[in-house]
Phi, psi and omega in degrees: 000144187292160176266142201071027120239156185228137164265153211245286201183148185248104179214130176077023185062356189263121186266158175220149240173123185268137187245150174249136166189140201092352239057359175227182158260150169258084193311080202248193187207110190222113185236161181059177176267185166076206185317129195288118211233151185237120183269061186259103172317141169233246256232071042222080189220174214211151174323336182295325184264047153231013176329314203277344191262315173323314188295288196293348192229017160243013183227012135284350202095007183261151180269096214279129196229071177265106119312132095022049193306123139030111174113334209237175172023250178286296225264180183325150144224107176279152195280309183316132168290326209260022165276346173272039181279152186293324183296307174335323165294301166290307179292007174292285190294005156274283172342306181289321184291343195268338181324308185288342187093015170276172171228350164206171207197120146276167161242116161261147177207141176237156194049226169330272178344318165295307165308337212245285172323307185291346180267314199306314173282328169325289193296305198221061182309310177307321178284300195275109182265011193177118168223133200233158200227125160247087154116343162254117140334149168287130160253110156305166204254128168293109211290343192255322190216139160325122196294323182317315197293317178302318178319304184319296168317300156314354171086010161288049209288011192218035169290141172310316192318329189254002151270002148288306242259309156300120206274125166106321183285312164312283176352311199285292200332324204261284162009311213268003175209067206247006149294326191292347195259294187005299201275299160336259183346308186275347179282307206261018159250359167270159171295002174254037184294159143330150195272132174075357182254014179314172167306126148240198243205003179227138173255133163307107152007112178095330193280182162262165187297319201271357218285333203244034181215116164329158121304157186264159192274306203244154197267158163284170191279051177223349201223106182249171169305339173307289206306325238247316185283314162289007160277317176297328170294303183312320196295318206304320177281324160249039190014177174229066181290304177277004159296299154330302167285016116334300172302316160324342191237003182309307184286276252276353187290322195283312160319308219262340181257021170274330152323356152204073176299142148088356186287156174253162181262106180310327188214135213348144170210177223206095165260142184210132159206171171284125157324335194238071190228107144016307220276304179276356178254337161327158183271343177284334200286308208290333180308297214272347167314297191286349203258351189314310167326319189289331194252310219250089205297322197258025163284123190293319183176132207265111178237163196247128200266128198262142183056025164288143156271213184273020199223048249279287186313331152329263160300291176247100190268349195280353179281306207299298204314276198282013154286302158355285186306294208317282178306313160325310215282342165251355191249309188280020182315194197253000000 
């Protein structure tokens, strides 16, 4: 056994296992050999929502690696806000790799988790050689402003961003049901919301994240009741303070990233989202969507998956799994 991990259970060919690196642990989920692949979750989800991608790209040949990210489910969640900073993030994963006995990594990451990718090639192009994005584009770092202060300007002061942003209140929001915010969420941000009812991307004065989403009576067929019970166990254990304080480091993330104003993403890269995803139809998503070519030189290809939301790996795993394959299997060799 390696040093500084312990093992937990093997279910389901999938083992699971606490890894220490960084200084914290890392709840992870790892099934097949050969080239080392990083599964990385974002907002407000666990390592659990690449099941379906695990199976498929560890029987491709790879050695498939979901954490549990800093904050969430099994692994650390330090109390400081200021332990979610993106090097903190990016150094989980340069840690788990080496934690694992690798020297490369492709990376995938969706939502939060894509952004975590896209700095991770960023920083450490030698290590992470291949990265796929799921539903966030890469943003280049704004030569001028913080993103909160840019929101501000736009006169967007009532953006999610600044209401994640209050210690404590989201937190109550979700906390106080949280198979109920759960199934909310993940419903009313997928492509099968009620017509005219997606998530939205703005809070009321006063209001809540979740205020304009039912809980729903019936699951879409992609979202079982199972699933819906493992988010709620993880949350039940690491509440979601440190999901939040992710959010919480954003203008310092822009501080901390300025030595690489102007960098480009180095190395081959892979983006995928839903036509009905929050994220890309936003007027910031759609911005960085168009500016992506430009920065990211060796992006193979964006593809938007038609009438998916934002829960792209999910709602459609059989687009993702063989876009996926397609790009390892030419970008990522042994």
């Amino acid at each position: 056994m390696d040093e500084g991990i312990t093992r937990r259970d093997v279910a389901d060919g999938i083992t699971r296992r606490d890894v220490a690196a960084n200084g914290i642990t890392l709840h992870i989920a790892e099934m097949g050999q050969g080239p080392l692949v990083l599964l990385v979750h974002g907002w407000p989800e666990l390592g659990y929502s690449w099941r379906h991608q695990m199976p498929a790209l560890a029987a491709a040949g790879y050695h498939v690696v979901a954490p549990d990210m800093r904050g969430y489910g099994g692994s650390s969640a330090p109390r400081d806000i200021d332990a979610y900073a993106i090097t903190d993030l990016v150094g989980d994963l340069v840690a788990l790799v080496a934690a694992l006995g690798e020297t490369r990594a492709a990376v995938v990451g969706h939502d939060w988790g894509a952004m975590v990718a896209w700095s991770a090639a960023l920083m450490r192009p030698d290590l992470f050689q291949a990265v796929a994005a799921l539903s966030v584009p890469f943003r280049a770092r704004h030569p001028a402003a913080p993103p909160l202060a840019l929101l501000r300007a736009d006169g967007r002061d009532n953006f999610y961003w600044f209401y994640f942003n209050r210690e404590g209140v989201p937190e109550a929001e979700f906390e106080r049901d949280i198979p109920a915010a759960m199934r909310r969420v993940l419903v009313f941000g997928s492509g099968d919301a009620p017509a005219g009812r997606a998530l939205g991307l703005m809070v009321a004065p006063g209001g809540g994240f979740l205020d304009g989403c039912d809980d729903p009576v019936e699951l879409p067929a992609w979202l079982t009741p199972a699933d819906i019970e493992a988010y709620a166990a993880g949350f039940r254990r690491s509440g979601f303070r440190g999901g939040f304080n992710w959010y919480r480091n954003l203008d310092r993330n822009w501080a901390l990233t300025a030595p690489f104003q102007g960098a480009k993403i180095l190395p081959p890269a892979l983006f995928i989202a839903g036509t009905h995803d929050g994220v890309i139809n936003s007027k910031m998503g759609r911005k960085h969507l168009e500016q992506m070519d430009a920065q990211v030189p060796q992006l193979r290809a964006k593809l938007l998956i038609d009438g998916a939301g934002h829960w792209i790996q999910q709602e459609r795993p059989a687009e993702v799994n063989a876009a996926l394959q397609r790009f390892l299997a030419a970008d990522y060799r042994p």
